[in-house]
Backbone as CSV, one residue per row, in Angstrom:
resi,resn,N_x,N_y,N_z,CA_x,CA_y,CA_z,C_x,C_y,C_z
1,UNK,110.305,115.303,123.143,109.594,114.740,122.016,108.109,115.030,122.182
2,UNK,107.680,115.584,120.993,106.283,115.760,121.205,105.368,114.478,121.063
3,UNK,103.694,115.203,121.013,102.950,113.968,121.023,102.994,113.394,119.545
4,UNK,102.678,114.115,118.806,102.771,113.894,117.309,104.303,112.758,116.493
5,UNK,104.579,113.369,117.281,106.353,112.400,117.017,106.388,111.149,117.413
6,UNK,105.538,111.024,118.995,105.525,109.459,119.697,104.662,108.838,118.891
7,UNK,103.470,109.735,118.144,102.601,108.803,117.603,102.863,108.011,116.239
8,UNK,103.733,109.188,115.531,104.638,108.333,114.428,105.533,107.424,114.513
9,UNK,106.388,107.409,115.664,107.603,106.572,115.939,106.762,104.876,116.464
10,UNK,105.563,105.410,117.435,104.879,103.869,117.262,103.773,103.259,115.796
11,UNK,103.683,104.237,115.437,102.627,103.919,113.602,103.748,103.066,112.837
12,UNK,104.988,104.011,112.711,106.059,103.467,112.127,106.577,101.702,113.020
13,UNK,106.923,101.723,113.953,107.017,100.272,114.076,105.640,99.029,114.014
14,UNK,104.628,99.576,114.507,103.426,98.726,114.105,103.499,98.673,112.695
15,UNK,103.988,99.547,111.802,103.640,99.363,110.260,104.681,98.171,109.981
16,UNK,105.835,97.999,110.523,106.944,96.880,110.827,106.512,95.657,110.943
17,UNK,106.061,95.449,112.004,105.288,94.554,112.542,104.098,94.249,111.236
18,UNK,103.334,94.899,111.185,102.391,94.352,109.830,103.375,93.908,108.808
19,UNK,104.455,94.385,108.183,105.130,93.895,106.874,105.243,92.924,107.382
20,UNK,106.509,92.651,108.474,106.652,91.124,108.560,105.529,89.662,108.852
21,UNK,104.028,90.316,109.220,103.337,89.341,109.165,102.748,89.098,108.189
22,UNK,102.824,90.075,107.203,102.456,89.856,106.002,103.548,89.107,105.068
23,UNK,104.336,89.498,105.409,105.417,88.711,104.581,106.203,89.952,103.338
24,UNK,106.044,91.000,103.485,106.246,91.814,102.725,107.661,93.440,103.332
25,UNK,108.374,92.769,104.191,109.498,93.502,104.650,110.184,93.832,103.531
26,UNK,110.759,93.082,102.214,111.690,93.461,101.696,110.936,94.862,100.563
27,UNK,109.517,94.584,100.612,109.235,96.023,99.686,108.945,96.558,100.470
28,UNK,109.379,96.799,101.801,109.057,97.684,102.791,109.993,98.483,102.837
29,UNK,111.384,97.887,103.052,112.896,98.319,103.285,113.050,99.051,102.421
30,UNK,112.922,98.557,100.820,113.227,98.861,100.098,112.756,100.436,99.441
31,UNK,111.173,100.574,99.536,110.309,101.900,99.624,111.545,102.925,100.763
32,UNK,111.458,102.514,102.060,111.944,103.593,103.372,113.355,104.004,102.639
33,UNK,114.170,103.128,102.019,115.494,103.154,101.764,115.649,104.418,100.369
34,UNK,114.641,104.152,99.410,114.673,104.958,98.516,114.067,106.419,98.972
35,UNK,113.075,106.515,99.854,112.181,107.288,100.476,113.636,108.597,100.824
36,UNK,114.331,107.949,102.076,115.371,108.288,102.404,116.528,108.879,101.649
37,UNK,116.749,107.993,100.489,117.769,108.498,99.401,116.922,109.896,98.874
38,UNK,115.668,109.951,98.435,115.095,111.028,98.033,114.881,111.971,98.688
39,UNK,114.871,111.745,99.428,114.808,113.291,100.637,116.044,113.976,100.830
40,UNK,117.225,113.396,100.868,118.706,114.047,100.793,119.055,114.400,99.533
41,UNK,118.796,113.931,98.721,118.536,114.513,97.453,118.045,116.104,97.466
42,UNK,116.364,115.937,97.710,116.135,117.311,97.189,116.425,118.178,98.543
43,UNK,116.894,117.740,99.682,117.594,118.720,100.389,118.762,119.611,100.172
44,UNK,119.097,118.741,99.214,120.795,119.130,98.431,120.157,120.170,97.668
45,UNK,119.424,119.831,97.223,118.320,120.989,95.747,117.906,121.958,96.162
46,UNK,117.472,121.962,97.649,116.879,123.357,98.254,117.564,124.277,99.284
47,UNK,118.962,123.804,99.480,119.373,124.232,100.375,120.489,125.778,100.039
């Protein structure tokens, strides 16, 4: 794993950590979840 990768994989859980102290996990989930659906999507489109 590179450096660039460790630095996202900890951005990404600190960004975790902020939703839930903010109180804002479920439009968090909900963004990553669609985020996710859209990317397999246009992978299907470009492949």
């Amino acid at each position: 794993m590179g450096l660039k990768s460790k630095i996202y994989k900890i951005l990404k859980i600190w960004n975790d950590v902020d939703a839930v102290r903010k109180g804002k996990v479920g439009k968090r989930m909900g963004r990553r979840t669609t985020g996710k659906a859209a990317g397999k999507v246009i992978r299907k489109l470009f492949k």
